[in-house]
C-alpha positions, 0 to 999 in steps of 0.5 A: 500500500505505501508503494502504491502511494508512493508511485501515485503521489497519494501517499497522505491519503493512503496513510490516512486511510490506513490510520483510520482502518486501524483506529476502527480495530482498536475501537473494535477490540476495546467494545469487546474487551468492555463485553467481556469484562462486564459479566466479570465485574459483575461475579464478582461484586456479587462474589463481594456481596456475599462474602459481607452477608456472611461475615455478618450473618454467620456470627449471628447465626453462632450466637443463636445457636448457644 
């Protein structure tokens, strides 16, 4: 692609060209990382809630039972 622009005399538009085809990659692998890392984030804020609600109740319970 840079020999075409250069033996056309169109090299800033080719490069433009090839900077925006790059830019649309990099926002594709970034919506995909983001799909990916929601689900996680939410485990584990669950995984985080649990662990408090049971640290809470757990002792209750302990004491309830004497």
């Amino acid at each position: 692609m840079l020999r075409v622009g250069e033996e056309t005399g169109r090299m800033e538009d080719l490069l433009s060209e090839v900077a925006d085809i790059y830019d649309d990659e990099v926002k594709t692998a970034v919506k995909q990382m983001l799909a990916l890392l929601e689900p996680l984030l939410i485990l584990v804020m669950a995984l985080a809630i649990l662990v408090i609600i049971g640290s809470v109740l757990l002792p209750m319970i302990n004491m309830a039972d004497w």
